[in-house]
C-alpha positions in Angstrom: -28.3 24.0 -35.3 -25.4 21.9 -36.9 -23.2 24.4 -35.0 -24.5 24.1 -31.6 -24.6 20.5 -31.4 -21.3 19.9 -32.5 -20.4 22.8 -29.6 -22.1 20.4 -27.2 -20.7 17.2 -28.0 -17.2 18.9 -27.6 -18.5 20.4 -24.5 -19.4 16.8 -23.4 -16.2 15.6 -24.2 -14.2 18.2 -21.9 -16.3 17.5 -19.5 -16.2 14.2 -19.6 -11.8 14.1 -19.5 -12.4 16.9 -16.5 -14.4 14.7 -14.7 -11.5 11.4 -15.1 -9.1 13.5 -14.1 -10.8 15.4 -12.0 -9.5 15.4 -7.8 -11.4 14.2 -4.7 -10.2 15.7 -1.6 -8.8 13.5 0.4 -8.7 14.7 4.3 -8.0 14.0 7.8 -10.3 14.4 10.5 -10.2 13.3 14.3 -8.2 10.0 13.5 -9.8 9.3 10.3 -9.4 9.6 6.9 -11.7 11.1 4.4 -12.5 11.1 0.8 -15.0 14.1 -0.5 -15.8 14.1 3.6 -17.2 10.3 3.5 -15.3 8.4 5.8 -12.4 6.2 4.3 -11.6 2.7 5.2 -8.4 1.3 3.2 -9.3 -2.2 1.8 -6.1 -2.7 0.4 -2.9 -4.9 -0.9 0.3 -4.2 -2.0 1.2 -4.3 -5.3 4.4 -5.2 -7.3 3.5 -6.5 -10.6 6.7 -8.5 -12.0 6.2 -11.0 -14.7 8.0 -14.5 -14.7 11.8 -14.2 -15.9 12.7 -10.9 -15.7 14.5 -8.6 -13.2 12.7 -5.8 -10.7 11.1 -4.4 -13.5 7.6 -3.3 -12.6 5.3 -4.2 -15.8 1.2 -3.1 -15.9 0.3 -5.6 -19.0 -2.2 -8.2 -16.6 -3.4 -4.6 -14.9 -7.1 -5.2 -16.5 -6.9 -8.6 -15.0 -5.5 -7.7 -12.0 -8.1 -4.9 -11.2 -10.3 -7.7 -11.5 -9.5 -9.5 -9.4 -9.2 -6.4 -7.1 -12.5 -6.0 -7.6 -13.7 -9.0 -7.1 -11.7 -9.6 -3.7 -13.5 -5.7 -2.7 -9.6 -4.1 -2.9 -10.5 -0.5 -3.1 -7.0 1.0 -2.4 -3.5 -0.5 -3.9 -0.3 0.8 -2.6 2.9 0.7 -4.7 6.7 0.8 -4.6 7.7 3.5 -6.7 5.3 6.4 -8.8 3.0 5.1 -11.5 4.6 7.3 -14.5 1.7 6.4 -17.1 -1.5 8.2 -16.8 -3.4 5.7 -18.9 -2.4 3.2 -16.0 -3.8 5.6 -13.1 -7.4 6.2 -15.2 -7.7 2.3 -15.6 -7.1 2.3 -11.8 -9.7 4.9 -11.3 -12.4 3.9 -13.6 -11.9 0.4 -11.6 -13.0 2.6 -8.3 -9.5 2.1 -7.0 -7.2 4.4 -5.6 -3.6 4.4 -5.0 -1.1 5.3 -2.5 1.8 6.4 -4.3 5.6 5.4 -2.8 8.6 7.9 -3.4 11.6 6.1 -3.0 14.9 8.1 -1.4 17.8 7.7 -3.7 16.1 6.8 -7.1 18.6 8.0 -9.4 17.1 11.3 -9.6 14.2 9.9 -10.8 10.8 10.5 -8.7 12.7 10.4 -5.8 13.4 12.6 -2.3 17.2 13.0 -2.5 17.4 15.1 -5.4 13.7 16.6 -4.9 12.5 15.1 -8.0 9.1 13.9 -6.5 8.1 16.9 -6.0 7.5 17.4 -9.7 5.6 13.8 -9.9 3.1 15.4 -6.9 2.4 18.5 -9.2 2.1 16.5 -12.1 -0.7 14.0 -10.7 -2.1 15.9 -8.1 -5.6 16.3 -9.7 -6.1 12.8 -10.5 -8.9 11.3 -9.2 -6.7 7.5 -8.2 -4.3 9.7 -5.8 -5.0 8.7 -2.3 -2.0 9.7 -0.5 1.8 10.4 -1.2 4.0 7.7 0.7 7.6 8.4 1.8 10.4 6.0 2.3 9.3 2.5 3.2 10.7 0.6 6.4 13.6 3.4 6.2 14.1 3.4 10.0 15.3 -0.5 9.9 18.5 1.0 7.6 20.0 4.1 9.6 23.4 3.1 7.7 21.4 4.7 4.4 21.4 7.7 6.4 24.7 8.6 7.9 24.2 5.4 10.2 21.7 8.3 12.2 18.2 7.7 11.5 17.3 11.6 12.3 18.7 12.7 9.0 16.2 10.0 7.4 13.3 11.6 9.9 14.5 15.2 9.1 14.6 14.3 5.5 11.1 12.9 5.7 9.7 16.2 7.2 10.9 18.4 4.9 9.7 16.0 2.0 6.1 16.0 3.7 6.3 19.8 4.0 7.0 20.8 0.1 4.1 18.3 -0.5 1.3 20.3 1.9 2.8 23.8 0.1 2.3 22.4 -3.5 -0.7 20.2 -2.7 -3.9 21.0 -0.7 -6.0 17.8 -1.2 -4.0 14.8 -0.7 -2.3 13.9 2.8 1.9 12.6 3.0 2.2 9.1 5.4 5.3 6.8 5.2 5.2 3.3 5.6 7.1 2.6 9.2 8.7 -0.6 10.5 6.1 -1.5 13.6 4.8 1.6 16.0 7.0 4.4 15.7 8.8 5.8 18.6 9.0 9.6 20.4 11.8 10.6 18.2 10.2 9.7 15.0 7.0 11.5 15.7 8.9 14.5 16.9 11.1 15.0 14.0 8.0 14.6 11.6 5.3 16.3 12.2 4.5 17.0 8.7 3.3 13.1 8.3 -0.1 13.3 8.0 -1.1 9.7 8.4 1.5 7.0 9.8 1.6 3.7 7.6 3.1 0.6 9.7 4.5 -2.3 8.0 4.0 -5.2 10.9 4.5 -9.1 11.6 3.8 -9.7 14.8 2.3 -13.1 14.1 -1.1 -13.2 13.8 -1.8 -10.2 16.2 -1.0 -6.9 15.3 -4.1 -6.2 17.6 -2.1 -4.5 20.6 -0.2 -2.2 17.4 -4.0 -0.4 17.6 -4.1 0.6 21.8 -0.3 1.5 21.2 -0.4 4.0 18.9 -3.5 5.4 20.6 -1.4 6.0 23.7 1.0 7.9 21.8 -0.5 10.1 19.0 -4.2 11.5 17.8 -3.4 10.6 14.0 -4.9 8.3 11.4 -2.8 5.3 11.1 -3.3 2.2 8.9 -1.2 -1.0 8.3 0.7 -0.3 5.1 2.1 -3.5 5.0 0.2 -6.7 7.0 0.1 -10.7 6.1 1.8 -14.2 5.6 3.2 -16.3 3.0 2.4 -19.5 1.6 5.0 -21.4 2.6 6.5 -23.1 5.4 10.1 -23.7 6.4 9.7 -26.0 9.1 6.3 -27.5 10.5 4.9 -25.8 13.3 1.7 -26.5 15.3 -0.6 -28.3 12.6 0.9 -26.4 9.2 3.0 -29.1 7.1 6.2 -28.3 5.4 6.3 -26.6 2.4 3.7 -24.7 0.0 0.7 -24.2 2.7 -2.2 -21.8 1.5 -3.9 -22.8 4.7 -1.3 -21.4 7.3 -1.9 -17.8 5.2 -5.3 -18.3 4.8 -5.6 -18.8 8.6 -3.0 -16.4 9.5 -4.7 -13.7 6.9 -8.1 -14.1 8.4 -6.7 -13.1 11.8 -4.9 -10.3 11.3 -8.2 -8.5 9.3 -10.2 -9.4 12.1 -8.2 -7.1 14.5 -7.8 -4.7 11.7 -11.5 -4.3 11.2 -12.1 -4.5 14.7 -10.2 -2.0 15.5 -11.9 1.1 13.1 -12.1 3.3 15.7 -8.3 3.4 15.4 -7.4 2.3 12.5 -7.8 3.3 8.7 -7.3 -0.1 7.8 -4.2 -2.5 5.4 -3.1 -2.8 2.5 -2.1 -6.2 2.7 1.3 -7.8 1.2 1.3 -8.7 -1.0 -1.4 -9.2 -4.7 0.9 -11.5 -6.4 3.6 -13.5 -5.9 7.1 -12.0 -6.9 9.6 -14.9 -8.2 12.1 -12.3 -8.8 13.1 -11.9 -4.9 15.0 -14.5 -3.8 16.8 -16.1 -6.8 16.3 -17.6 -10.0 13.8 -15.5 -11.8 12.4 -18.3 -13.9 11.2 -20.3 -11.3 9.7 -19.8 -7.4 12.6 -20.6 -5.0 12.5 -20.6 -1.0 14.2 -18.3 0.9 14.8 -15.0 0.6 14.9 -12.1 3.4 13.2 -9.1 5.4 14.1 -7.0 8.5 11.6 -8.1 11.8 10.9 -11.5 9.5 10.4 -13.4 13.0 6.9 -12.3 13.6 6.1 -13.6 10.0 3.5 -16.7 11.0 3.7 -19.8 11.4 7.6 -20.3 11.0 9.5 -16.9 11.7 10.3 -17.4 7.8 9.6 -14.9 5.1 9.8 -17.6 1.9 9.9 -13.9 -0.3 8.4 -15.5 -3.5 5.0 -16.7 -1.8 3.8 -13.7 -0.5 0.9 -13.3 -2.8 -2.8 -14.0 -2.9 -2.7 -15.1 -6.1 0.1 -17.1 -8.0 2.2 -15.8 -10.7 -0.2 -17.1 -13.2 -3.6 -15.0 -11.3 -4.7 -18.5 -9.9 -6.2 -17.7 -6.3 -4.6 -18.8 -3.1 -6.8 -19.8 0.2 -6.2 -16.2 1.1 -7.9 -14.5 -1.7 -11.6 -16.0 -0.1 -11.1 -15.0 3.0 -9.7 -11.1 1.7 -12.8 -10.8 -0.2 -15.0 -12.4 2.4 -13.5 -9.9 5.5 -13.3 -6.8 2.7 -17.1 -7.3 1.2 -18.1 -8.1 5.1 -16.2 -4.3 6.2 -18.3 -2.8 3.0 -21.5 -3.4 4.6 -20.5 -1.8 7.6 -21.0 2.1 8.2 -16.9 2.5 7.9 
């Protein structure tokens, strides 16, 4: 008897690691996405965790605060930068009911990354874990053709062959990329391997007419991988005072999820940028500084101005901005909804 139920509380335990790591299929149907064939709506925000002082350096050690937060704001997908090289990370992810959308970067060193096919190897690594919701490649890539030869084929071309090796090796999860704005005829000719088009755009408060667009010009899921406004203003416009204004994103946030979410029938949904501030983007590390820079940053509301650092819904110290009430009151809202 001894035996036997130490056999079954080992037999509990493999199941119970099986079941952490254990893969939903992720599909695409008729413009849609879908998770274990339940119809997926991304809920989502950008994610960059870097702490006060230091360089670029991604660091997970506020994640169980963050998810959270996440939580609390109803963020059920996160998209990141670069792979997330620590399993423990992914599972806290996962048992948070999160999934992620996983960025491979083109020339990373030879690390993770689609120049020297590393990536590939990250796919077959994480492929069963239950936090993979797609694999992402390149981000905004068609705004930098002079990365590619200064002709932004090779980058497409590149792109295709990338999304390919991932269908061979991988059967459950689909490839997007995260596009500047609606992509045109020669981007979705050269890549027909991209399952699901990501589209990072500012265009104001509206990216309603993004939705009717893409409709006109391809049958795919799409989503806005990147979507949103910062928290500071350069100039005063309309009613928005100079400098640190949570209203003006608040405002401008609230609009831009109201054409997302009505707009389902076309689209998958945002990952919004961005969770936190990042004072590592536009000078002095140690402290938050205006200014900074992004490609397209005109249709960035209320004052054409990016302001990189302010980007977040919360500050660098987790305190909510305006915007994090009305994320979690548009996200919770979308939850009781059939998509």
């Amino acid at each position: 008897m001894r035996h036997y139920i130490t056999l079954l509380l080992i037999t509990c335990v493999l199941m119970s690691c099986e079941n952490t790591s254990q893969n939903s299929k992720v599909s695409v149907k008729e413009s849609h996405i879908y998770v274990n064939d339940s119809l997926y709506t991304i809920k989502g925000i950008c994610y960059h965790p870097v702490p006060k002082g230091s360089p670029n350096k991604r660091d997970f050690a506020t994640l169980t605060q963050d998810l959270a937060l996440m939580k609390e704001a109803g963020i059920n997908t996160i998209r990141v930068y670069s792979p997330i090289n620590n399993v423990k990370v992914l599972d806290e992810i996962n048992q948070a009911g999160i999934k992620v959308i996983i960025g491979f970067g083109y020339n990373q060193g030879g690390v993770n990354d689609i120049d020297s096919g590393s990536f590939i190897d990250y796919v077959n690594k994480y492929k069963n874990h239950n936090a993979i919701l797609m694999w992402e490649l390149g981000n905004e890539y068609n705004y930098h053709p002079e990365w590619f030869g200064d002709d932004i084929k090779n980058w497409y071309n590149e792109m295709n062959e990338a999304a390919g090796l991932i269908h061979e090796n991988d059967t459950s999860h689909p490839t997007t990329t995260a596009h500047g704005d609606l992509p045109n005829e020669l981007a979705l000719s050269l890549s027909p391997n991209i399952d699901v088009w990501g589209m990072n755009v500012y265009r104001w408060d509206k990216p309603g007419p993004i939705f009717k667009q893409w409709k006109s010009v391809s049958s795919k899921p799409m989503y806005l991988s990147e979507a949103g406004s910062d928290s500071y203003m350069e100039t005063a416009k309309d009613d928005y005072e100079q400098g640190e204004n949570q209203r003006a994103q608040a405002d401008a946030t609230k609009q831009i999820l109201k054409d997302v979410f009505e707009n389902k029938d076309i689209c998958s949904g945002v990952t919004l940028f961005s969770f936190t501030d990042g004072w590592w983007k536009a000078g002095n590390n140690d402290v938050q500084d205006v200014g900074g820079s992004a490609p397209n940053s005109t249709g960035v509301p209320y004052d054409a101005s990016p302001n990189e650092e302010y980007w977040g819904i919360v500050d660098i110290d987790r305190k909510k901005k305006q915007a994090f009430s009305v994320i979690k009151n548009s996200y919770l809202n979308s939850n009781k909804s059939k998509n």
